[in-house]
C-alpha positions in Angstrom: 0.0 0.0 0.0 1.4 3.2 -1.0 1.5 6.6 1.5 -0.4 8.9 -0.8 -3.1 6.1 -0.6 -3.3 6.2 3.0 -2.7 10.0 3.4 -6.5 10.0 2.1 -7.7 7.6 4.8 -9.1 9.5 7.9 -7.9 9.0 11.5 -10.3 6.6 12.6 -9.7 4.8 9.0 -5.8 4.5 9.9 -6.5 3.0 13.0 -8.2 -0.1 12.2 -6.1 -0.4 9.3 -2.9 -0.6 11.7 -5.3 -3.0 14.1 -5.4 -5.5 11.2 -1.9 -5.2 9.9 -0.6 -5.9 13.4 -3.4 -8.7 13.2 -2.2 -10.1 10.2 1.2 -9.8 11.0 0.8 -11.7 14.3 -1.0 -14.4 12.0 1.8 -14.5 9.7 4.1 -15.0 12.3 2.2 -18.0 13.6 2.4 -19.8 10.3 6.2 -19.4 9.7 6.7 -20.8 13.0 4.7 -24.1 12.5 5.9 -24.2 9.2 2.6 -23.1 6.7 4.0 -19.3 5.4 3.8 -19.9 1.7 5.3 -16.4 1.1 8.0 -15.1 3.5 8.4 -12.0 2.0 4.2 -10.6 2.9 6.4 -10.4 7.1 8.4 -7.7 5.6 5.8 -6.0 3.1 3.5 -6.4 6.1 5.7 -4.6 8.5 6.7 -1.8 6.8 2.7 -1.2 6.2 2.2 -0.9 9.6 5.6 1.6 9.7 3.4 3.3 7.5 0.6 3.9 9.1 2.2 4.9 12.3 4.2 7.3 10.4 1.0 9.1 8.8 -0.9 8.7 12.5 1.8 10.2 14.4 1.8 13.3 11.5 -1.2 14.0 12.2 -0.8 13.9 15.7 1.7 16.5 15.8 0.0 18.7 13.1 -3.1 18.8 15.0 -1.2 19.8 18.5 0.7 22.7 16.5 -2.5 24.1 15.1 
């Protein structure tokens, strides 16, 4: 998922979206370790979605105490 894509999502929006990337992540973790993970490389794209989000949440954050 791309920033400018998630730059359009509201607060609330970001939120759940980081709620089920940290869900999916903790699934994905489950499978590698009992040996199902057909694609390793979705812990890493998955990871840096939810440095994503965080990024654009904690923005926000600080725009929104300056103003």
């Amino acid at each position: 998922m791309k920033a400018s894509e998630l730059r359009e999502l509201s607060v609330e929006e970001l939120q759940v979206k980081l709620k089920d990337l940290k869900q999916e992540l903790f699934n994905l973790r489950f499978q590698l370790a009992v040996n199902q993970l057909e694609n390793p490389m979705r812990i890493s794209a998955v990871k840096k979605d939810i440095a994503r989000v965080s990024t654009i949440l904690r923005q926000r954050e600080l725009s929104g105490s300056e103003a």
